[in-house]
C-alpha positions as CSV (number, residue, x, y, z in Angstrom):
1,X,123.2,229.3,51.0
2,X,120.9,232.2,50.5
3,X,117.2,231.8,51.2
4,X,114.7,233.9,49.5
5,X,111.7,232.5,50.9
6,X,110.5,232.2,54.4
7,X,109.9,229.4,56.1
8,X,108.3,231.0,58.9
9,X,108.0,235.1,60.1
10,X,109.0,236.5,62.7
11,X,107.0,240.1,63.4
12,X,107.8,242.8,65.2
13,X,106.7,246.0,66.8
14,X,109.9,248.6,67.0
15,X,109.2,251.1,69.7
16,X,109.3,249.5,73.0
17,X,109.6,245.7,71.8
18,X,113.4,245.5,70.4
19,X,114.0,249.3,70.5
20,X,113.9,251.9,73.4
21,X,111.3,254.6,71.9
22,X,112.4,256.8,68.7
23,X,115.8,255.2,69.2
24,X,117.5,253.0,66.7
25,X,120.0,250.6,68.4
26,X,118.2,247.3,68.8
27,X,118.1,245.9,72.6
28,X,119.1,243.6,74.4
29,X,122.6,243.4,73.2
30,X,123.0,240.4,70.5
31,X,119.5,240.3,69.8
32,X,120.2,241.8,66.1
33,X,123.0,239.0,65.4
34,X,120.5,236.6,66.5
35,X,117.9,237.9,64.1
36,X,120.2,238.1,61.4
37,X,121.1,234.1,62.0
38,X,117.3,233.1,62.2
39,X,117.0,235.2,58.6
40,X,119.8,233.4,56.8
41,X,117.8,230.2,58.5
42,X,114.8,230.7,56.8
43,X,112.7,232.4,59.7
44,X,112.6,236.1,58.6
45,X,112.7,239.1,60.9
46,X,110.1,241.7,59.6
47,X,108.9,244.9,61.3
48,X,105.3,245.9,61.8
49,X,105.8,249.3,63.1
50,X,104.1,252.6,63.3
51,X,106.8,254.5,62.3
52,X,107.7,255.2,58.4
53,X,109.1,253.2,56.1
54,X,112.2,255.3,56.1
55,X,112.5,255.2,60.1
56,X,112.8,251.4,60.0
57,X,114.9,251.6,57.2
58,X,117.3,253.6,60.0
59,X,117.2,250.4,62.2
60,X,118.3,248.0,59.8
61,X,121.1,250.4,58.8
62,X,122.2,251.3,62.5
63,X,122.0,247.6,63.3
64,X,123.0,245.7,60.1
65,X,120.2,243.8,60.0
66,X,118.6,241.7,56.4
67,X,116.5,243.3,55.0
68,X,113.6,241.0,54.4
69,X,110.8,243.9,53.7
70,X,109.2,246.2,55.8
71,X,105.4,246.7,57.2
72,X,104.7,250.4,58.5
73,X,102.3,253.4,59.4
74,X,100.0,250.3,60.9
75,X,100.5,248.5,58.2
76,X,99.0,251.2,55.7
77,X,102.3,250.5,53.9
78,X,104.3,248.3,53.0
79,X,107.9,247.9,51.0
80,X,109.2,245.1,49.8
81,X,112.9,243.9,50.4
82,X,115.8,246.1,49.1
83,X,113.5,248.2,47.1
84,X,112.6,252.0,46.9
85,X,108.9,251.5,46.6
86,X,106.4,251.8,48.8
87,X,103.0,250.5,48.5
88,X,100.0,251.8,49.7
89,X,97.6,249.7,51.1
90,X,93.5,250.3,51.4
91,X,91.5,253.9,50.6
92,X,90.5,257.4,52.0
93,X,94.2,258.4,50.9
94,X,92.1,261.8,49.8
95,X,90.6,262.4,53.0
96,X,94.5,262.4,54.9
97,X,95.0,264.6,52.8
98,X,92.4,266.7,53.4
99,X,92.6,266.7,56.9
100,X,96.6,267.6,56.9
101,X,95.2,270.8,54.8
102,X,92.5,271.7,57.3
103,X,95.7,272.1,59.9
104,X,97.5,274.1,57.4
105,X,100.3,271.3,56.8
106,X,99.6,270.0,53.7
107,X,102.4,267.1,52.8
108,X,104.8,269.5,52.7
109,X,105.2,271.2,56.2
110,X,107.1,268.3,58.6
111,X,109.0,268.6,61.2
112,X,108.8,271.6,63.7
113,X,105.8,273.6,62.5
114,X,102.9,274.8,63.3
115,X,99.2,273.5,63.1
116,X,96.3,275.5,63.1
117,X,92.9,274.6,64.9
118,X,89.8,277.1,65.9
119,X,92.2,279.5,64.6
120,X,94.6,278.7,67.3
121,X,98.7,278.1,66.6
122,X,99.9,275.1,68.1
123,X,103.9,274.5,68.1
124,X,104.4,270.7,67.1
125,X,106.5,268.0,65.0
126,X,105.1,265.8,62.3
127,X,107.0,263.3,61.2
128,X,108.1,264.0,57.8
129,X,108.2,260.5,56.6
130,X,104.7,259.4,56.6
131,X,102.8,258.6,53.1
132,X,99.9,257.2,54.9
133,X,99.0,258.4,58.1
134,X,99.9,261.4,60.2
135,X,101.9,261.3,63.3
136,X,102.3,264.4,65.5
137,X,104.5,264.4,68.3
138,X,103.4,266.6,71.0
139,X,105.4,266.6,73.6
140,X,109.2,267.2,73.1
141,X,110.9,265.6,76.4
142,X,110.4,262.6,74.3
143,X,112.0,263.6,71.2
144,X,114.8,265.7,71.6
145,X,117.3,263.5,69.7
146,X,115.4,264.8,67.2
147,X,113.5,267.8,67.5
148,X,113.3,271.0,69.5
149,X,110.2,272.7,69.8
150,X,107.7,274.2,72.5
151,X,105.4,272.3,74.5
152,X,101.8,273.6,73.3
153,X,99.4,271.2,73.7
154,X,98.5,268.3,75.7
155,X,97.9,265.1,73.5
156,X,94.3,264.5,74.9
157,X,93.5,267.7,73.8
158,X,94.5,267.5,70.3
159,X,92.9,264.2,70.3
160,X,89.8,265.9,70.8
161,X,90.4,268.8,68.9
162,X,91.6,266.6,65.5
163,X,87.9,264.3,66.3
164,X,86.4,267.2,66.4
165,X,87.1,268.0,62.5
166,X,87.1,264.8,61.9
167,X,83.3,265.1,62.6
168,X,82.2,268.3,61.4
169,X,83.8,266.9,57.9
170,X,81.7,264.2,58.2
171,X,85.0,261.8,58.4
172,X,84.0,259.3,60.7
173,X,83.9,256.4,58.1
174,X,87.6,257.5,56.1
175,X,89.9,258.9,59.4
176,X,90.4,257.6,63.2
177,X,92.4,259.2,65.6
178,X,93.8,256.7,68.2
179,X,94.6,256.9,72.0
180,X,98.3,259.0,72.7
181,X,101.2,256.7,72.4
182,X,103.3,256.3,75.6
183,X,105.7,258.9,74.0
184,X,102.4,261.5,73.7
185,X,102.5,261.5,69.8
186,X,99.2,261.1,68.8
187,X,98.2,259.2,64.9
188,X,95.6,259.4,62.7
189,X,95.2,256.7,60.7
190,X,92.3,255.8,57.6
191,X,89.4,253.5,57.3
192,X,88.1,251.3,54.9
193,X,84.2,253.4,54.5
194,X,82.7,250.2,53.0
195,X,83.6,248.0,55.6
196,X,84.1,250.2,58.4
197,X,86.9,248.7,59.5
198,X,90.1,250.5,60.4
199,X,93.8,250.3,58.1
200,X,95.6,249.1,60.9
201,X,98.6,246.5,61.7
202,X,95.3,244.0,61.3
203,X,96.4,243.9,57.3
204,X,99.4,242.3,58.7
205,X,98.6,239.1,56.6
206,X,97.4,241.2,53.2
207,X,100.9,243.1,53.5
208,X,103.0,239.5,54.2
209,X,101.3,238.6,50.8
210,X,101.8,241.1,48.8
211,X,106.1,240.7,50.4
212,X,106.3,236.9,50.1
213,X,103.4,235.2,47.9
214,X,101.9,231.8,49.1
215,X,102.6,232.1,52.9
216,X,99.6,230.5,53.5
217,X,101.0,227.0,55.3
218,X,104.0,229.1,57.4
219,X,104.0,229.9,61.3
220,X,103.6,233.6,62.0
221,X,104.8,235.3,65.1
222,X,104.0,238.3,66.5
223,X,106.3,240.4,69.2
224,X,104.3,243.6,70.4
225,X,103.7,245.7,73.6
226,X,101.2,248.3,72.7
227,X,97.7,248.8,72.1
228,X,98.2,249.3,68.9
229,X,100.1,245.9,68.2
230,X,96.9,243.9,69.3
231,X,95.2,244.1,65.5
232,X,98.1,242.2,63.9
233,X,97.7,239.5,67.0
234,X,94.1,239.2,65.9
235,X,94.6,237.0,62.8
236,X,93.6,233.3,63.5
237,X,97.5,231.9,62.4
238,X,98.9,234.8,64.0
239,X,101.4,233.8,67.5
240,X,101.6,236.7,69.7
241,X,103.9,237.0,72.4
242,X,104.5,240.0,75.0
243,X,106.0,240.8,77.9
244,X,105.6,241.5,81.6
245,X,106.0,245.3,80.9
246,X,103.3,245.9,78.1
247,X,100.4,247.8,77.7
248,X,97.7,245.9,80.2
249,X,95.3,245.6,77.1
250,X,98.2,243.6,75.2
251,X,98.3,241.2,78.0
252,X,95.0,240.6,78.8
253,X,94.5,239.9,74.7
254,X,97.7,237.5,74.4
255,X,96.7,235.4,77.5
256,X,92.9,235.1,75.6
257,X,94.5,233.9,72.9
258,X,96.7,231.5,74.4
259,X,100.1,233.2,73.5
260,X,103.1,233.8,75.7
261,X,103.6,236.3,78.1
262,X,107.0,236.1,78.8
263,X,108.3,237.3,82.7
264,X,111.2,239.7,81.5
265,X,111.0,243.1,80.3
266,X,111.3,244.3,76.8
267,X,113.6,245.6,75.2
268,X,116.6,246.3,77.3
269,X,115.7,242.9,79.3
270,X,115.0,238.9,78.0
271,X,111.6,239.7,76.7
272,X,112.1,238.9,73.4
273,X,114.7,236.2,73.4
274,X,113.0,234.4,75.9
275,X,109.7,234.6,73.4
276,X,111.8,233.1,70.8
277,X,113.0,230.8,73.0
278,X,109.6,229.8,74.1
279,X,108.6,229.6,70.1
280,X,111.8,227.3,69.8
281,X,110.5,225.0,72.7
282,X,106.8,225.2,71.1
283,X,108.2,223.7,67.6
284,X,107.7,227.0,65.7
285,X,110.6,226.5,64.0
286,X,109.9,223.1,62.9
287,X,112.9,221.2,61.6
288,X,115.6,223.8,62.9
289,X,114.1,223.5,66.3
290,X,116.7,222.1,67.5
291,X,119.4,225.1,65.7
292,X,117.5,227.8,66.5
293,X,117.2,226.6,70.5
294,X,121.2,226.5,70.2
295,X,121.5,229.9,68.5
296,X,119.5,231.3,71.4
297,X,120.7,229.9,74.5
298,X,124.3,231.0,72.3
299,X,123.6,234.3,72.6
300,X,121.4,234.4,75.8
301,X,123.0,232.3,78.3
302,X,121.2,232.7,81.4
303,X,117.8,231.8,79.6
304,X,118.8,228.2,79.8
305,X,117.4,226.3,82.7
């Protein structure tokens, strides 16, 4: 039988929560089958990523996984399932734009190139799928499966550099830059001027409507371990669960919230089947409780006990 609608969601940051950073091959091994079961039960497995919508698109290729629709670029997209469109989500499109033409990028250099700032040439890669934000990796040690390029400056610094124009362009209510990823990329993401508020994985529940209409009454889970994960943990029927090896700000927020933290590591550890698990014993799942806590402890047999 082929469900169409969700009777609950299951959320997830990529990098670091089911995949090792800027690879593809889910971890631990078994957890995409098991995602793939809880799908076909009704309890969809969804992304809520950073990356593009083409770079997730790559994980449920490389791993087979249903495709039930796709959050990304902090939720300032989203696509829904099996489609080719992507949706943008919220304003100050224009002033991205903007910015990527004060570094001399435009939306059409990506990759290895060069930016320009103070009249200054720094070496970097920008990832050449983004429609909504801009990512620039700084630092290749961290993405050679990818790119090759020179090391030309630190990610604090272009932090500083990027607020910097962000300032004397009188940006501060359209563009935010946030804190270096563990991987030193660095994003700058748009704001909502009017409210003030940020386009971040916060508009989890916007984008889950827009995907799957009248979601109102169904659980929501979400599986992060960064500090940029904590926004879509913020809504009131949001779930969030962690693990032992996240960012200390994602812990410290899941404990206030009375989530679960669980002991293993993610993702090459229990981490995340061991936070299903923990849903499963919490009755997320409602009526297939009983299924899903079968289907884990199937594939995950030293989590029983």
């Amino acid at each position: 039988m082929i469900i169409d609608n969700p009777k609950s969601i299951l959320a997830f940051d990529l990098d670091g929560t089911i995949t090792p950073r800027n690879q593809f091959e889910i971890h631990p091994k078994g957890l995409s089958q098991l995602l793939n079961d809880l799908s076909n039960q009704g309890h969809f497995f969804i992304p809520v990523t950073g990356k593009p919508v083409a770079y997730a698109a790559k994980i449920f290729s490389a791993n087979n996984l249903i495709d039930r629709g796709i959050i990304a670029e902090n939720a300032g997209v989203y696509r829904k399932p099996n489609s080719q469109k992507i949706e943008i989500y919220g304003p100050s499109i224009k002033e991205m734009y903007a910015l990527r033409d004060k570094l001399g990028i435009g939306m059409e250099k990506v990759n290895v190139t060069d930016i320009f700032i103070d009249q200054k040439k720094y070496e970097v890669a920008v990832d050449p799928d983004d429609v909504s934000i801009l990512t620039i990796f700084t630092d290749p040690t961290y993405v050679t499966h990818r790119w090759k390029f020179n090391h030309s400056i630190e990610a604090e610094l272009l932090v500083e550099k990027i607020n910097n124009i962000i300032t004397s362009n009188n940006w501060q209510n359209t563009l935010s830059v946030l804190p270096p990823f563990p991987d030193r990329a660095i994003q700058i993401i748009r704001k909502d001027p009017i409210s003030g508020h940020s386009i971040d994985k916060s508009s989890i529940i916007f984008a889950l409507n827009a995907i799957y209409p009248n979601i109102d009454t169904i659980p929501i889970a979400m599986f992060g371990d960064g500090h940029n994960d904590i926004p879509a943990m913020k809504p009131d029927k949001v779930i969030p669960i962690t693990f032992t090896n996240a960012h200390s700000d994602v812990l410290t927020y899941v404990k206030s919230k009375n989530g679960y933290i669980s002991p293993h590591n993610a993702p090459e550890d229990l981490g995340v089947p061991d936070g299903l698990l923990w849903l499963a014993k919490n009755n997320f799942f409602k009526e297939d409780t009983n299924a899903v806590h079968h289907l884990i402890t199937r594939y995950f047999p030293s989590l029983v006990g």
